[in-house]
Kinemage of the C-alpha trace (Angstrom):
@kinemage 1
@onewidth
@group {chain A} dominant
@subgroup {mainchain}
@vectorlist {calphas} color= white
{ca unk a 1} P 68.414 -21.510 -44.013
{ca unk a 2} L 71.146 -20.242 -41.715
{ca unk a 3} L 75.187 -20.313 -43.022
{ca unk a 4} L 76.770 -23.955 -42.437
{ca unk a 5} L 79.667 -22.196 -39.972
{ca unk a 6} L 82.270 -24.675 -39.077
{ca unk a 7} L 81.963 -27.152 -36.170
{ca unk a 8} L 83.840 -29.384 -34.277
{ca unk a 9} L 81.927 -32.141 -34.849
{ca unk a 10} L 78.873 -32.466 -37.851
{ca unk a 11} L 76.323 -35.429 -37.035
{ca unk a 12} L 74.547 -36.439 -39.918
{ca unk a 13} L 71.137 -37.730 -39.351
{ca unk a 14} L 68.487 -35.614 -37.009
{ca unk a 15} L 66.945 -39.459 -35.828
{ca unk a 16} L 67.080 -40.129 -32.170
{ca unk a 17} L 70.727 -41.408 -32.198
{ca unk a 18} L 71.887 -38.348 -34.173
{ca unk a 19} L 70.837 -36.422 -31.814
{ca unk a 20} L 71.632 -37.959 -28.650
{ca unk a 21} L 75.153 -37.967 -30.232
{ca unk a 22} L 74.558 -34.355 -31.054
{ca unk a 23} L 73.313 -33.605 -27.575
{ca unk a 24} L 76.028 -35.448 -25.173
{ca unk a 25} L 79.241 -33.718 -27.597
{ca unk a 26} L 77.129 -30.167 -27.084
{ca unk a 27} L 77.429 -30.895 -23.255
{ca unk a 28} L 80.534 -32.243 -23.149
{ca unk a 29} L 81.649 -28.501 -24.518
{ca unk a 30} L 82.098 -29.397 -28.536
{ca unk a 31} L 80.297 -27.275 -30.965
{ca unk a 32} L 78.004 -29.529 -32.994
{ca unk a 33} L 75.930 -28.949 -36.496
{ca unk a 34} L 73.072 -31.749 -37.237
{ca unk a 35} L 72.309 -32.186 -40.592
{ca unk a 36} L 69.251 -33.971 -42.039
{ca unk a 37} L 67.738 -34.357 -45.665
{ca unk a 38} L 64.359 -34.288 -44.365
{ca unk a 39} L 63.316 -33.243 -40.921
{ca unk a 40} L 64.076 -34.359 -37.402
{ca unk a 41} L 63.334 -37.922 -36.670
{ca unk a 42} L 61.623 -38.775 -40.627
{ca unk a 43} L 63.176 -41.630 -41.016
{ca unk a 44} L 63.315 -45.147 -39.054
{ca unk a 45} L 62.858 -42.759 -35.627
{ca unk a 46} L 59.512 -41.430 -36.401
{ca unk a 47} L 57.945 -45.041 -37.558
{ca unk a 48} L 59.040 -46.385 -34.225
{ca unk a 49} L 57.089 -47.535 -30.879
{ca unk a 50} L 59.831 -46.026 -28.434
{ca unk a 51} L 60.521 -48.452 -26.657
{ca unk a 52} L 63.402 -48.527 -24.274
{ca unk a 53} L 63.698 -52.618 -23.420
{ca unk a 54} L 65.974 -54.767 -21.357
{ca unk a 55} L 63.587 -57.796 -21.399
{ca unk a 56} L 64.508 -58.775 -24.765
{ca unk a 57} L 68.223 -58.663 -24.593
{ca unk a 58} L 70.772 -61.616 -23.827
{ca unk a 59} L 73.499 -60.824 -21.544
{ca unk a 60} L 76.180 -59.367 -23.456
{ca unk a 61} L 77.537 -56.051 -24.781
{ca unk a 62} L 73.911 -54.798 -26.237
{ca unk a 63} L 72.396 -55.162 -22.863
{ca unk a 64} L 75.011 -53.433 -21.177
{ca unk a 65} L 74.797 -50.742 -23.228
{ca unk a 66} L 70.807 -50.728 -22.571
{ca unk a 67} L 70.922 -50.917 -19.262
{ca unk a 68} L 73.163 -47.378 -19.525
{ca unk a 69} L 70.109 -46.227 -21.919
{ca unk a 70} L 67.840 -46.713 -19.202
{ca unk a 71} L 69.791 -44.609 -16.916
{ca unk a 72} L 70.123 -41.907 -19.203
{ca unk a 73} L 66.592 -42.246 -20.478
{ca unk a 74} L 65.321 -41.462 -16.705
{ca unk a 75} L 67.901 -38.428 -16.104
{ca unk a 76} L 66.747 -37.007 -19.322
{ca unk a 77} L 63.266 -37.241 -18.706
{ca unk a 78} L 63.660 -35.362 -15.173
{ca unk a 79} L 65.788 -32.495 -16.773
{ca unk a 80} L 64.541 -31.744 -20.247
{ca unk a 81} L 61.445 -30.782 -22.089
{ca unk a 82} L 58.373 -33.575 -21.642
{ca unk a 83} L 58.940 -36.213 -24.392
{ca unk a 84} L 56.245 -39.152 -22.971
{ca unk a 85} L 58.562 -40.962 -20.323
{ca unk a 86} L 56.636 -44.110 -19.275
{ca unk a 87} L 58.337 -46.555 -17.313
{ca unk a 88} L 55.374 -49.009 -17.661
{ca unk a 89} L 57.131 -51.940 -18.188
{ca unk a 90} L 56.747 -55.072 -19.681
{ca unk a 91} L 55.049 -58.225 -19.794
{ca unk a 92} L 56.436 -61.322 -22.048
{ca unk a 93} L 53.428 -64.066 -22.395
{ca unk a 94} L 54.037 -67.852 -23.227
{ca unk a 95} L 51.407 -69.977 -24.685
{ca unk a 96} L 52.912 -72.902 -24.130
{ca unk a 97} L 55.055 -74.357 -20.911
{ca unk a 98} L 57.866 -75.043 -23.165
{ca unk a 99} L 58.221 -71.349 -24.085
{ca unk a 100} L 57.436 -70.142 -20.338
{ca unk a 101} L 60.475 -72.551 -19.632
{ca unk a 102} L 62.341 -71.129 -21.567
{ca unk a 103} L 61.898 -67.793 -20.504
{ca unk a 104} L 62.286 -68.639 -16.686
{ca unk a 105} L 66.192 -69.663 -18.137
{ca unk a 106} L 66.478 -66.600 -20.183
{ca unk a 107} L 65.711 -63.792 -16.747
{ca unk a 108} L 67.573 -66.296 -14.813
{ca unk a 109} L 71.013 -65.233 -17.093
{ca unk a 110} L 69.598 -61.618 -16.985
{ca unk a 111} L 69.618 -61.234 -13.704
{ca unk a 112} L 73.175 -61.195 -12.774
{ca unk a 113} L 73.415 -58.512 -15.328
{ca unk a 114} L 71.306 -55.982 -13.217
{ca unk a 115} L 67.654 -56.781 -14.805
{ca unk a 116} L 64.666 -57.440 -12.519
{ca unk a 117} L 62.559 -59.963 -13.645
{ca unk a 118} L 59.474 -61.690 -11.851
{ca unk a 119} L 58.147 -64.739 -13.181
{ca unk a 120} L 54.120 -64.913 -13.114
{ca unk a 121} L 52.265 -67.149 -13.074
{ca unk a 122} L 49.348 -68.556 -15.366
{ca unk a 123} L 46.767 -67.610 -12.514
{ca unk a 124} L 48.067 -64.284 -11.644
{ca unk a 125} L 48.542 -62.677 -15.359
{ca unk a 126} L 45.519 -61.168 -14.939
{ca unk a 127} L 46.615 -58.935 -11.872
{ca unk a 128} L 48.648 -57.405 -14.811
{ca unk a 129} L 46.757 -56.777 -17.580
{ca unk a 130} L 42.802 -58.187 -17.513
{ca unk a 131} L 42.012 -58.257 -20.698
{ca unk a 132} L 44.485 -60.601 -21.686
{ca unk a 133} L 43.341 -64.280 -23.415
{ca unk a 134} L 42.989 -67.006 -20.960
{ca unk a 135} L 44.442 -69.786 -20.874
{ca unk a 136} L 47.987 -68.244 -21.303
{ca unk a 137} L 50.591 -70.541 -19.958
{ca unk a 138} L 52.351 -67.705 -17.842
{ca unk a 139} L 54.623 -64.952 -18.226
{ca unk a 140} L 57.861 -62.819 -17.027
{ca unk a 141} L 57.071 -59.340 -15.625
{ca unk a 142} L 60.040 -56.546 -16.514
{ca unk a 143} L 59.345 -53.233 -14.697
{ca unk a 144} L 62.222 -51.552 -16.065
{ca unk a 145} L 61.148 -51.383 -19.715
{ca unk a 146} L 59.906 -47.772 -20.504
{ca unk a 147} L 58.746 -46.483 -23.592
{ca unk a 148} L 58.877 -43.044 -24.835
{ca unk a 149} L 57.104 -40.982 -27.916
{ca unk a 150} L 59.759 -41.229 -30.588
{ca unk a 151} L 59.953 -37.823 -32.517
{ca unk a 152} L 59.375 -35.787 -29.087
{ca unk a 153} L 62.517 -37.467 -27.991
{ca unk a 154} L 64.378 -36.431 -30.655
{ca unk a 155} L 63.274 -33.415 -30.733
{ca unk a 156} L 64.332 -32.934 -26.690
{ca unk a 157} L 67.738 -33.845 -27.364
{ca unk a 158} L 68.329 -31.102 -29.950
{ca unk a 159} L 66.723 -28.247 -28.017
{ca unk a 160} L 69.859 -26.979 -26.699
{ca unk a 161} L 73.347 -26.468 -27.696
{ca unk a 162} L 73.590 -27.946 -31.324
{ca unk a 163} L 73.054 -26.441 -34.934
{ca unk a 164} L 70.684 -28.428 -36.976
{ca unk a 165} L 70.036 -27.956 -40.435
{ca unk a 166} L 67.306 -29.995 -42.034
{ca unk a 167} L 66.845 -30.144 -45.725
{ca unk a 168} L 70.471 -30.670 -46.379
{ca unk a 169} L 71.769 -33.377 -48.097
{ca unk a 170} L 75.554 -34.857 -47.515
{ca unk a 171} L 77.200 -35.354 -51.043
{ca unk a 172} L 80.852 -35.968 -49.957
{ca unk a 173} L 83.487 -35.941 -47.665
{ca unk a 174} L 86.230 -33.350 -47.754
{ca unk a 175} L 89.497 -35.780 -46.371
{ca unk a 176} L 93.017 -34.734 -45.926
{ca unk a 177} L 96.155 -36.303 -48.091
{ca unk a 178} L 96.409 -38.600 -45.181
{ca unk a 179} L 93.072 -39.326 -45.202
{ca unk a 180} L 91.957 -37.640 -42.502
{ca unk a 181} L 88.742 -35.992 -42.305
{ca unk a 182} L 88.162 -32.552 -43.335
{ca unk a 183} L 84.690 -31.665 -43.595
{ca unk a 184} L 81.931 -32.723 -45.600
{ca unk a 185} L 80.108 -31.518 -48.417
{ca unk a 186} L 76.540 -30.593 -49.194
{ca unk a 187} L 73.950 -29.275 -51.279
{ca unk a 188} L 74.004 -26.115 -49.601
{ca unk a 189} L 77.839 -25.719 -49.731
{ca unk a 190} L 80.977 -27.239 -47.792
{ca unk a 191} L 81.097 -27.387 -43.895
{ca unk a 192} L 84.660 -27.700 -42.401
{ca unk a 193} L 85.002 -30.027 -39.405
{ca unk a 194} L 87.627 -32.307 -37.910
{ca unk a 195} L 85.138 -35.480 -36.797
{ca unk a 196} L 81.567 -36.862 -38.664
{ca unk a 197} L 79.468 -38.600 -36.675
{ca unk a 198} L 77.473 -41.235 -39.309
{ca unk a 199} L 73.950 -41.627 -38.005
{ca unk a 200} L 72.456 -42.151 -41.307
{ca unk a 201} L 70.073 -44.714 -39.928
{ca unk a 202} L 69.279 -47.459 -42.638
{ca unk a 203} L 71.390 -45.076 -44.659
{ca unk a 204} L 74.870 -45.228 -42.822
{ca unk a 205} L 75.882 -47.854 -45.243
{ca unk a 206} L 75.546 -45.443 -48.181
{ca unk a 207} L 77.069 -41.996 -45.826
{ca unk a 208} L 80.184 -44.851 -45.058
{ca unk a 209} L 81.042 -45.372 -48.870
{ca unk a 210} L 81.192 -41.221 -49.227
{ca unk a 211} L 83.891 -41.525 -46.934
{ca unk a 212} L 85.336 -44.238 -48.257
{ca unk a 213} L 84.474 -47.414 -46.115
{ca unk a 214} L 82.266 -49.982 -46.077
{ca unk a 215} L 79.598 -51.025 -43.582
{ca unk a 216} L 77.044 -53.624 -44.586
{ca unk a 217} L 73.856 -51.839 -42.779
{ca unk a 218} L 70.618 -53.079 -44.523
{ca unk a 219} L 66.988 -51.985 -44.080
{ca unk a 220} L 64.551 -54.718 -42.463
{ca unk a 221} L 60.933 -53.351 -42.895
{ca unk a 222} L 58.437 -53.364 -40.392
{ca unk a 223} L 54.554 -52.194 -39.859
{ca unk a 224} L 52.689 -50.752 -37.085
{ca unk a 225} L 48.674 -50.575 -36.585
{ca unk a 226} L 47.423 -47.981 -34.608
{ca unk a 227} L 43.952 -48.428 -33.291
{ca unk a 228} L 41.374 -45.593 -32.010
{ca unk a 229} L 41.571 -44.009 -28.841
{ca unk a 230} L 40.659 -45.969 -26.199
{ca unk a 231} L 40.149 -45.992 -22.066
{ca unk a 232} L 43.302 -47.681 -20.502
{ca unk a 233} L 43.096 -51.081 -21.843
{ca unk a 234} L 46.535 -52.384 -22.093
{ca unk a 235} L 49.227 -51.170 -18.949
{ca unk a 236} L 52.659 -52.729 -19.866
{ca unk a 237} L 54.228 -53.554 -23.455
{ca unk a 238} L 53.027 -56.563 -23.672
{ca unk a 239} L 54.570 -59.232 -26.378
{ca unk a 240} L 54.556 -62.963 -27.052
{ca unk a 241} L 57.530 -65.094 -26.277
{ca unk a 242} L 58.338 -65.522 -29.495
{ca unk a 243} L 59.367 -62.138 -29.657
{ca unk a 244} L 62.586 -61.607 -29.098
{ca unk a 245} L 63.693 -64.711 -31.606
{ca unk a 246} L 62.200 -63.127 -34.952
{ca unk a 247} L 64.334 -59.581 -33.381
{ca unk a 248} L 67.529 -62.012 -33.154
{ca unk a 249} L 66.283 -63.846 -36.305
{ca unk a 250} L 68.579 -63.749 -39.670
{ca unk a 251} L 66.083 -64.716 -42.512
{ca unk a 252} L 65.206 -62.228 -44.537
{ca unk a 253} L 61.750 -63.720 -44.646
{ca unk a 254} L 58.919 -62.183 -42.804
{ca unk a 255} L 58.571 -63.177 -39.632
{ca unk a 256} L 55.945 -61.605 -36.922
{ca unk a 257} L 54.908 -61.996 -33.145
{ca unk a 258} L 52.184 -60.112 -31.305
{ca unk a 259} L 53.116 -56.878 -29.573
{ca unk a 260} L 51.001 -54.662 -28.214
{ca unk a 261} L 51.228 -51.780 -25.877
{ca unk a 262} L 49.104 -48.675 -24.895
{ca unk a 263} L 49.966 -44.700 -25.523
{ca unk a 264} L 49.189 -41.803 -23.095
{ca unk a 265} L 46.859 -40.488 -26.338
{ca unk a 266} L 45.118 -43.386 -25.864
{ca unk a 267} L 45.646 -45.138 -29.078
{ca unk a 268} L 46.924 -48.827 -28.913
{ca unk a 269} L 50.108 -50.003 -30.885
{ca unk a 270} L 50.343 -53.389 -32.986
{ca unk a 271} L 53.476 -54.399 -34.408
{ca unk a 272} L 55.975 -56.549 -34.694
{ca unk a 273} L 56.849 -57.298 -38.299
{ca unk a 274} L 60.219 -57.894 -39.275
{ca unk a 275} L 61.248 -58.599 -43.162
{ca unk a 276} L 64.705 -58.058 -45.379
{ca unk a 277} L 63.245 -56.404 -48.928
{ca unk a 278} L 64.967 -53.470 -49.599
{ca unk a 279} L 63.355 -50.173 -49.567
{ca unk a 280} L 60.055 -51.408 -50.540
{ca unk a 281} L 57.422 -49.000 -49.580
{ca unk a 282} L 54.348 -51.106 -49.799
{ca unk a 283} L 51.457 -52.254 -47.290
{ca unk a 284} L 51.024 -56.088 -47.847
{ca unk a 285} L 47.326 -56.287 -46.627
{ca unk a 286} L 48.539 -59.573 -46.013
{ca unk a 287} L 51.044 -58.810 -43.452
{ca unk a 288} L 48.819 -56.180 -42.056
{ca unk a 289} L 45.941 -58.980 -41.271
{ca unk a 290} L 48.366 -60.826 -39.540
{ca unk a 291} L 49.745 -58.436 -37.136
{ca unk a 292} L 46.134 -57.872 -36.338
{ca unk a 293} L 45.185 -61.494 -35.590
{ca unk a 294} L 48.302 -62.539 -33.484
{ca unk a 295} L 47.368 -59.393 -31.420
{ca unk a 296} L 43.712 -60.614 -31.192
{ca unk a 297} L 45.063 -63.952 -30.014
{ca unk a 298} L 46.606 -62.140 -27.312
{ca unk a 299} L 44.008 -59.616 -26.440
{ca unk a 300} L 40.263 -60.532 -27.668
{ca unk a 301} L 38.562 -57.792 -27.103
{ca unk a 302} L 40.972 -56.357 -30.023
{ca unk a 303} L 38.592 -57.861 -32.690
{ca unk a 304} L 36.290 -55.207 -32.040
{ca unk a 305} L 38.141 -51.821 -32.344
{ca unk a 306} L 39.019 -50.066 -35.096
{ca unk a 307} L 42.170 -49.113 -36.831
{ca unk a 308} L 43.060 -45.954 -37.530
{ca unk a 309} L 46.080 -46.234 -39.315
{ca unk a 310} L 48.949 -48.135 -39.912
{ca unk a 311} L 52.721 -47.377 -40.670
{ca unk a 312} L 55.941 -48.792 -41.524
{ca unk a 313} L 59.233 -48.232 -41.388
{ca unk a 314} L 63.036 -49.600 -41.850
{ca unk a 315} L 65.115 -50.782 -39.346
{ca unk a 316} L 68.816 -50.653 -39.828
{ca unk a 317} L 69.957 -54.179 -39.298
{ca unk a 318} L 73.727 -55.514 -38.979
{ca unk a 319} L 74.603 -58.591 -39.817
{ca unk a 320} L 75.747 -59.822 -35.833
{ca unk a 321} L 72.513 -57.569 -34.474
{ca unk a 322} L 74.638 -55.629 -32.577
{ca unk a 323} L 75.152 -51.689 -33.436
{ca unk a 324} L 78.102 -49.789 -34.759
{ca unk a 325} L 79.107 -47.261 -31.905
{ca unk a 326} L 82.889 -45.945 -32.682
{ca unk a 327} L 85.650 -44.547 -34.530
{ca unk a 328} L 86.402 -45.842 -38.181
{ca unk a 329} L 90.686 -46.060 -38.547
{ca unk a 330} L 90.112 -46.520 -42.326
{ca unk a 331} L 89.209 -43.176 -42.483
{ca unk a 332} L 90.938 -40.905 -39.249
{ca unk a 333} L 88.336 -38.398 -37.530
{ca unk a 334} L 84.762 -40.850 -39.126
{ca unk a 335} L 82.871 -42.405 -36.257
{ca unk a 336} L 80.021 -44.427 -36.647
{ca unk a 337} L 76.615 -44.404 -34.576
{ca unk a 338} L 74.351 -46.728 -36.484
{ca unk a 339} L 73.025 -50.580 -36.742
{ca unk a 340} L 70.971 -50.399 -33.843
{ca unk a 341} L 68.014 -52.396 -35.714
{ca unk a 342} L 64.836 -52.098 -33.828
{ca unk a 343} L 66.567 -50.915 -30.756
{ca unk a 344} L 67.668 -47.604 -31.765
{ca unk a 345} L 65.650 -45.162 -29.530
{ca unk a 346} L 66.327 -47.158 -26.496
{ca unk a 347} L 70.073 -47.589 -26.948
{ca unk a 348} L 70.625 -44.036 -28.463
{ca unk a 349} L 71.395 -41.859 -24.935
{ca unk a 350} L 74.218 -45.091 -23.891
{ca unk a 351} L 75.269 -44.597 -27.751
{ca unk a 352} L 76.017 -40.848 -27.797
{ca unk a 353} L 77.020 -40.803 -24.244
{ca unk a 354} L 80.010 -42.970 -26.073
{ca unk a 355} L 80.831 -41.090 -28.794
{ca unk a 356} L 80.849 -37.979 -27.360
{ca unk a 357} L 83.315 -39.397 -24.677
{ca unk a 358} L 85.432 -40.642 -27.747
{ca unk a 359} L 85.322 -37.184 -29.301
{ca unk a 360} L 86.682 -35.823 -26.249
{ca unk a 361} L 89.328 -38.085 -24.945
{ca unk a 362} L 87.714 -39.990 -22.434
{ca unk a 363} L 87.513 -43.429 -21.038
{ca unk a 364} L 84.735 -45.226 -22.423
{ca unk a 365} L 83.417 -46.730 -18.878
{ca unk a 366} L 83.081 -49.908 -20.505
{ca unk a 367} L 84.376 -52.355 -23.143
{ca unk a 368} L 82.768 -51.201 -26.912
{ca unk a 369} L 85.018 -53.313 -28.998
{ca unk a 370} L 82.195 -55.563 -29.408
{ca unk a 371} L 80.184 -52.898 -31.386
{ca unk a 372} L 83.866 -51.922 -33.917
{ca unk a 373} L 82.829 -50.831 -37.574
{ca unk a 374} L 86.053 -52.997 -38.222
{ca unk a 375} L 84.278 -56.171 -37.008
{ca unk a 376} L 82.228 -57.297 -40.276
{ca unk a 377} L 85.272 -58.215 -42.230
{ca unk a 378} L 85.624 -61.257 -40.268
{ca unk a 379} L 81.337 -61.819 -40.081
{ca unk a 380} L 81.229 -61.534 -43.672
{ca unk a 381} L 84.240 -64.380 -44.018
């Protein structure tokens, strides 16, 4: 491994935020060094789907800062290396005409926002994806959501520009008499810098306390299926009403909803399973069935392919569902770029398009008190 040499800024975590932060401070002229126990995009980045989605968002600071992702997410897929840029879109079903009511009042408050949203109805889903279950009750049609391939992404955004170090594990911080940060230390020696950017992931809660502070980031586990390569079956990311609830959900319960969306290799994705128990590694068959049955409910012909594989991985969930995007004043020269829950590859260009404007000086373009690391003292009271 090369010498840790001094940097202006250190990023810890090589997961798609990491190194969008990583990659807009490179190009806004700061020397950056990534650092990474394990490699680039192994932790909640490489058990993702990619998705980059508006549809699911509530007007408010999150979608805002989306709706900048998407932005970036299309100028970075036009410049840089070839990372799987789909703008598919997406498709939200209802079964019922309760929940396709309430989703014609949910894109009627998007709207104003910037999203585009079509309502469809019952009759016409099929124009958009055929092999979907009859007698669906209708659905909302998103073209902006996009999806990309995860780890590729990553790995675009630290092509140029930036240091990164993988195998490296952050032990400490190095802070000043006044507290101010100095560098940080390692188990391959000390590396001097003047800001940290903590993009730990799930783990930002436990790179905070090195420093110092506090921020109550907890894993929420989730599975994928991934079935065998198939001929174009499924066109948008398509997902059951229900949907965005269990996302905005606080029980620590599992929940799940049917989501399912196709991959340029072929291969369909299943998900979404969301649950609050720690770091534990295991594959409930249980939970596994059931992700496969709510996706057969919404796509029949499902019951007769084969899965491959199936993975999980942990989302770093705040407790107000919103991500920590700033600097920390507890501790002078810490900033924070973590929290983003399930929504961390599609937020992460708008998220280190932030910081790195931070690091340098600049106006933020728009209001990020909302996402403050200071915030949780008066959630948790």
């Amino acid at each position: 491994m090369s010498e840790l040499r001094p940097s202006d800024v250190v990023v810890i975590g090589a997961g798609v935020v990491g190194a969008a932060c990583a990659h807009y401070a490179a190009r806004a002229g700061l020397s950056v060094t990534v650092l990474d126990r394990g490699p680039v995009a192994g932790g909640t980045t490489g058990a993702g789907e990619g998705n980059l989605l508006v549809s699911d968002k509530e007007p408010g600071p999150e979608l805002a800062l989306a709706l900048l992702s998407l932005r970036l997410w299309a100028e970075l897929a036009e410049d840089g290396p070839d990372f799987e840029y789909q703008r598919k879109g997406g498709l939200i079903v209802a079964r019922t005409g309760a929940e396709a009511g309430a989703m014609a009042a949910t894109a009627a408050t998007q709207r104003p926002c910037g999203v585009t949203a079509h309502a469809v109805d019952a009759a016409d889903l099929a124009s958009y994806e055929p092999h979907l279950a009859p007698g669906l009750a209708g659905g909302t049609h998103y073209p902006q959501d996009a999806q990309v391939q995860p780890a590729l992404a990553a790995a675009a955004l630290l092509s140029s520009g930036v240091r990164l170090h993988t195998g490296v594990t952050v032990t400490g911080f190095r802070l000043g008499r006044d507290g101010r940060v100095l560098g940080v230390r390692t188990s391959h020696g000390e590396l001097a810098t003047g800001a940290v950017v903590n993009a730990a992931g799930t783990w930002s809660g436990a790179v905070a306390a090195l420093a110092g502070a506090s921020l109550p980031i907890l894993p929420r586990r989730g599975f994928v299926l991934v079935t065998e390569p198939l001929p174009a079956m499924v066109r948008h990311k398509v997902y059951a009403a229900s949907y965005a609830g269990d996302v905005a959900g606080d029980d620590a319960d599992l929940a799940s909803s049917a989501v399912v969306e196709g991959t340029p290799s072929g291969t369909i994705l299943i998900g979404a399973s969301r649950e609050r128990v720690g770091f534990d590694r295991s594959f409930p068959v249980p939970v596994l069935r059931r992700l496969a049955a709510q996706a057969i409910e919404l796509f029949p012909f499902l019951a007769g392919v084969s899965v491959l594989r199936a993975y999980r991985g942990f989302r770093p969930y705040s407790p107000d569902h919103l991500p920590v995007i700033g600097p920390d004043p507890r501790v002078p020269g810490l900033w924070h770029a973590c929290g983003h829950e399930g929504a961390g590859v599609g937020l992460a260009p708008a998220t280190g398009h932030l910081v790195a404007r931070g690091l340098t000086g600049k106006d933020p373009e728009f209001d990020s008190t909302p996402f403050a690391p200071t915030r949780f003292a008066e959630v948790s009271s």
